[in-house]
N, C-alpha and C positions, 0 to 999 in steps of 0.2 A: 473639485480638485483634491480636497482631503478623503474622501471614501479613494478616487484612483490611488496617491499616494499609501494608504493603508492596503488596498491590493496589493500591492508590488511588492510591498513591508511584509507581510503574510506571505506569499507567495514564496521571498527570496529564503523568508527566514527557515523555511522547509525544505524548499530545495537546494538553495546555495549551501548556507550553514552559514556557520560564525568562521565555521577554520576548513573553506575549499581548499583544493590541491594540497591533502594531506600528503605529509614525505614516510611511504610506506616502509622506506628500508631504517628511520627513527625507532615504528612501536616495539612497543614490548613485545617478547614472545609469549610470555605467559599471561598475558594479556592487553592484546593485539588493538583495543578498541579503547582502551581508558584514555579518559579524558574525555571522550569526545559530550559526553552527559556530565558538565560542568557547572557552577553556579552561575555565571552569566549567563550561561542557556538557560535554565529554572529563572533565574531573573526577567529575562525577556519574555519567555511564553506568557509568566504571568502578568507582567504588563499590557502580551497582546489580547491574555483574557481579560484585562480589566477593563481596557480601551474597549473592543469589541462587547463587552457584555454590558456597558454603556451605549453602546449606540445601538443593540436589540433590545434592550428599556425603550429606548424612544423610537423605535420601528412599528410600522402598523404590524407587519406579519409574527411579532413576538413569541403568538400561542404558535406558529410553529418552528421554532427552536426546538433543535435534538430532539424530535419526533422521530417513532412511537417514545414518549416519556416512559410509560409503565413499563416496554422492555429494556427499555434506557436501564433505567430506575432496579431493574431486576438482577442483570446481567454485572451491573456495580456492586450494588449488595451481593450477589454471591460472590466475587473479585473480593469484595473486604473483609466477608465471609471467611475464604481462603486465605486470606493473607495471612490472618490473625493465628489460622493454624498452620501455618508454615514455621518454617526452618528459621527467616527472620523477620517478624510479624513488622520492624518498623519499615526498614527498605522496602517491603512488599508495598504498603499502605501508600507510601510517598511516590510509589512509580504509578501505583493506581489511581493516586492524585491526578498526576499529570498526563496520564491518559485521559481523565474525564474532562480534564482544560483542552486538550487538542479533541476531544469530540466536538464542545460549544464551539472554537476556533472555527473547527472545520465546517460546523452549521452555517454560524453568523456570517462566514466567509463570504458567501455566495449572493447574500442580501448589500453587498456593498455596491457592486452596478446598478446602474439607474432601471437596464431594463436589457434584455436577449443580445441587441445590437452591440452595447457598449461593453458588456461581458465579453464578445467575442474577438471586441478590437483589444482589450485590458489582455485578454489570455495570449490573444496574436502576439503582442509587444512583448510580455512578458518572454512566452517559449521564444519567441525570436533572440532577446538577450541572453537567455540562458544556455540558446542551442550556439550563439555567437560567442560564449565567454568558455564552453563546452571545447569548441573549434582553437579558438586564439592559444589555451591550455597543449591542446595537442602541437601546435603549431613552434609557439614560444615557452613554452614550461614543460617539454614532454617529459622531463626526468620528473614530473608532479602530476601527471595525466595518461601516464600510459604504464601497467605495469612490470616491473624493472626484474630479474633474475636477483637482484639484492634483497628485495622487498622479503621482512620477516617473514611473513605468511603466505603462503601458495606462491612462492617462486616462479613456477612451473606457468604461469600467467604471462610471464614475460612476453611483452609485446604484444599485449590487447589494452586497449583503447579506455579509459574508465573517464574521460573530462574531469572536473570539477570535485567528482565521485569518490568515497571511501574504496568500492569497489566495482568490477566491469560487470556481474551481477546488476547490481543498484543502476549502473550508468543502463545497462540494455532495456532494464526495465521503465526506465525515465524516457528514454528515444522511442520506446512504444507507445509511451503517452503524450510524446510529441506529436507521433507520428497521427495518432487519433485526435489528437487537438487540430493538428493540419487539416485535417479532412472539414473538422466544425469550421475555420477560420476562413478555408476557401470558400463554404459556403455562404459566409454569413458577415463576412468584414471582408476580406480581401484573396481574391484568386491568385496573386500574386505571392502574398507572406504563408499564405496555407502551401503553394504549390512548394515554396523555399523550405518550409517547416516537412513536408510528406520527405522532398527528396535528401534534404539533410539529415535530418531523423534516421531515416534508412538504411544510408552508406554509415553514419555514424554506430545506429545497433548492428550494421554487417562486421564492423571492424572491432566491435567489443568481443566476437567470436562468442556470443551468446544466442548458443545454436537453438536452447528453447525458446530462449526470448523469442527473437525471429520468428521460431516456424507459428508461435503462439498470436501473434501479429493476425496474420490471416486467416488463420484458424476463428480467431475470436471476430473479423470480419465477417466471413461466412457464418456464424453462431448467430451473430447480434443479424445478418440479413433473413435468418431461418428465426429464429426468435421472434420479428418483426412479422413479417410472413402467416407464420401460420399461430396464432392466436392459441387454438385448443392442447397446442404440444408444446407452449412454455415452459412448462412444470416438470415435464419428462426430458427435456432438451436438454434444461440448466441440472437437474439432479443427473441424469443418467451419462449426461459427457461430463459432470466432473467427475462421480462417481467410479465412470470406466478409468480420467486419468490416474486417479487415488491408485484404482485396482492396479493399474500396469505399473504404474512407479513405485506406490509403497509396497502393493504387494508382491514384487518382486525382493523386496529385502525379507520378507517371511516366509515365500512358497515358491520352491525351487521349480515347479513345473509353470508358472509365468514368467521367473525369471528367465527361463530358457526360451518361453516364447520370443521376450524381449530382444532375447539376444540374435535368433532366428529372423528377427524381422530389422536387423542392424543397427541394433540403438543399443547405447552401452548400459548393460541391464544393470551396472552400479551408480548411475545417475552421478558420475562424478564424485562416486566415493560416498554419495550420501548412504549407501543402505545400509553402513555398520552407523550412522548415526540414528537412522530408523530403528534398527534391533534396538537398540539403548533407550528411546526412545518408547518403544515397546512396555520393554522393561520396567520402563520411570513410571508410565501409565495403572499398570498391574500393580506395581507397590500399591499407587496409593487414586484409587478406582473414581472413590467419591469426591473426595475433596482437594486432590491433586496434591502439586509440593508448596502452594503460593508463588503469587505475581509474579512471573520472574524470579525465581526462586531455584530454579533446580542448577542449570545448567550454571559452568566453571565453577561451582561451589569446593566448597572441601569434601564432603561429604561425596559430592559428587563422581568429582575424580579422584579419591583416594579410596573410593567404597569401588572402582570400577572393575579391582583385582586384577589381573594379569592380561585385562584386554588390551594387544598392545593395537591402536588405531588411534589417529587422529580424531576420532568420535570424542574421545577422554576431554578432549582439549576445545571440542566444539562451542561456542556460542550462544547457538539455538538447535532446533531439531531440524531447519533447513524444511518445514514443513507447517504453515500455519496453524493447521486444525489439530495436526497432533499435538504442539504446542501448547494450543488452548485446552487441550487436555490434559497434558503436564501440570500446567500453571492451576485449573480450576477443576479439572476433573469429569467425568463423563457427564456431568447436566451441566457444569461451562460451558464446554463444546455443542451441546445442544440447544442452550441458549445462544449462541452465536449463531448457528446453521438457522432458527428462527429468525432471529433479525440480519444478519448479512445475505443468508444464500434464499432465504421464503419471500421476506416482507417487498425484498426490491420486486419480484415478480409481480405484484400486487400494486406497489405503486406505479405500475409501468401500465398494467392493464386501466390505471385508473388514469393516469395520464393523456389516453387514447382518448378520453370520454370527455376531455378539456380541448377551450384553444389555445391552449398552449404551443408555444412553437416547437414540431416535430423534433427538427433537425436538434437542438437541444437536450431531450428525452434520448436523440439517438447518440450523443457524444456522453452523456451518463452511461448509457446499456452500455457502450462500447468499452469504456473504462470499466465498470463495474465487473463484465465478464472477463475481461481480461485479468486485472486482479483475483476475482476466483481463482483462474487456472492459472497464475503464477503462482499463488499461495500452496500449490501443490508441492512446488519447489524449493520456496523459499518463506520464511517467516515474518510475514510481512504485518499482520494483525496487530494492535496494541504498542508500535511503537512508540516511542515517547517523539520521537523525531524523524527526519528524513520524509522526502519525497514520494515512497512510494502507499504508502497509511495514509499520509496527509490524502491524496489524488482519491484515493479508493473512499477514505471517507466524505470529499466533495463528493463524488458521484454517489455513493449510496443516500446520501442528504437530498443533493440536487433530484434523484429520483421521487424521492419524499413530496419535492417541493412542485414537483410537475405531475403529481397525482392528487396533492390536497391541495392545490391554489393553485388560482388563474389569476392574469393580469387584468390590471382596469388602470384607467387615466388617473393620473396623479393629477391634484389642485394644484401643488405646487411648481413656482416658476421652473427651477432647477431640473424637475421632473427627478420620480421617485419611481421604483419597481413595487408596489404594494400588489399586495393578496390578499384574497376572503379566502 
């Protein structure tokens, strides 16, 4: 009862939040997001890491916690690395903190089911109340769930569908991973809650008018059934179709003869205005090649946008770079970025291949692949790496874990009465 209870605890505190059904026409304009990284949030998480990092002390599967360690281990050290030479070495440090609490979180997470079965009915429950509380939001709170022409930021939204959600980004990208959670559910706990989770999820990402989300839905279906399939074109599947998406989307914000392509084949070749946040983006990169600007560091800075000179665009005013990987180049610099592509976009291929060679249960291995590539190619869009919070980091770092965990350990019978999920 207490490991389910602490699922639901972990689970809500990622996806729900402390403060759902934000009133968007409240925030600040000059900065649209404060508050939401509060002290009672920094309170909790590390609570959930204290609780959790107790109950993987007394877990047989311990040694594998946040595995690979050494790229663990590597990728943190250069992050503190950069902090220290950034703009503001402590802020830096502290978010870097709490990123490396939400990696153990997201480890330890998955070791709390007993074993494949009860994971599948814990996750069923869960998306079901969350995709019901998602609903009830649009239904009875829609001036806090759908958003308003008031709303400070991106007005022009008005009347897409966000639930729960800060934004109808975040919500599209959450009903994708319902919607792949559906698929695990029916197979594995219930035909019925999986089939609720597929069809709800669906009509839900159709009305968030998140036209990439969506088509990326299927796209990453058909990936993860070619991925599965043929074995020897892993490694070219996963690099060469993100690679292409990078090329069509970012590099239409630097080279006008793709972006015309883009435009030629009816896709709005400014990706929603992100490509003047790409050029700046660019830019940030070039300054500062090796060792970025520190963790979270560059973006709504002073320096930032008062150094930005006469660009007048909403880029000045941005966030993030609306782009994971370049991000992680911002923040740590071109062997950041490459230490990431090693452990996010290489190692999972690897534990996937080794997964195969376990009896591990498939269908499991395949609701990891399916989150995990999908994430990749949202992060083309959106900057979803190293967040300190929010649902869609949290999901992507279960699955790159759970992949971990179904290539280095297979299941055996628990002694105990209660039954336990252990590993060699």
């Amino acid at each position: 009862m207490g490991r389910s209870l602490l699922f639901f605890v972990v689970i809500g505190y990622f996806w729900i939040s402390l403060a759902p059904f934000p009133n968007l026409s409240l925030l600040s304009a000059a900065d649209p997001w404060a508050g939401n990284s509060n002290s009672l949030n920094q309170m909790i998480a590390i609570a959930l890491f204290g609780v959790l990092a107790i109950f993987a002390v007394r877990h047989p599967m311990l040694r594998q916690v946040a595995q690979p360690r050494w790229l663990l281990a590597a990728i943190f050290l250069w992050l503190v690395l950069t902090a220290l030479l950034g703009a503001d070495p402590a802020t830096a440090l502290r978010r870097v903190v709490m990123a490396g609490m939400v990696f153990v979180i997201a480890s330890v997470f998955l070791l709390l089911p007993r074993d494949e079965k009860h994971f599948a009915k814990l996750l069923g429950l869960a998306l079901l109340f969350m995709l019901g509380l998602a609903y009830y939001g649009v239904i009875f709170m829609p001036s806090r769930s759908i958003h308003l022409a008031s709303d400070v930021v991106e007005p022009q939204l008005a009347g897409n569908w966000r639930g729960f959600f800060g934004h109808k980004n975040t919500a599209a990208i959450a009903m994708a991973f319902t919607v792949i959670g559906g698929l695990f559910v029916w197979q594995r706990w219930s035909r019925f809650a999986g089939a609720l989770l597929v069809g709800l999820g669906v009509f839900f990402l159709w009305k968030t008018s998140g036209k990439t989300a969506a088509v990326m839905l299927p796209a990453t279906l058909v990936l993860a059934w070619a991925f599965e399939r043929w074995r020897g074109l892993r490694y070219p599947l996963v690099l060469g179709g993100l690679g292409l998406f990078i090329l069509v989307s970012v590099g239409s914000a630097v080279n006008p003869g793709i972006r015309g392509l883009v435009s030629a084949l009816g896709i709005d070749a400014s990706f929603t205005d992100r490509t003047e946040i790409w050029r700046m983006a660019f830019s940030a990169i070039m300054e500062r090649p090796l060792t970025g600007h520190g963790f979270m560091s560059y973006w709504q800075t002073d320096s930032m946008v008062y150094g930005a000179g006469t660009l007048e665009s909403w880029a000045v005013l941005a966030a993030n770079a609306h782009n994971a990987y370049l991000d992680a180049a911002i923040n740590a610099g071109i062997p950041g970025l490459v230490l990431l592509v090693l452990w996010i976009v290489l190692r999972p291929i690897a534990d996937f291949n080794r997964a195969e060679t376990t009896d591990n249960d498939p269908a499991l291995s395949r609701l990891f692949l399916r989150i995990w590539l999908y994430g990749l190619l949202a992060a083309c869009l959106e900057t979803t790496f190293f967040t300190s919070g929010g649902p869609v980091w949290f999901t992507i770092l279960v699955a790159v874990f759970g992949l971990h965990y179904q290539g280095s350990a297979y299941v055996v019978a628990s002694p105990e009465p209660q039954g336990e999920m252990a590993h060699a």
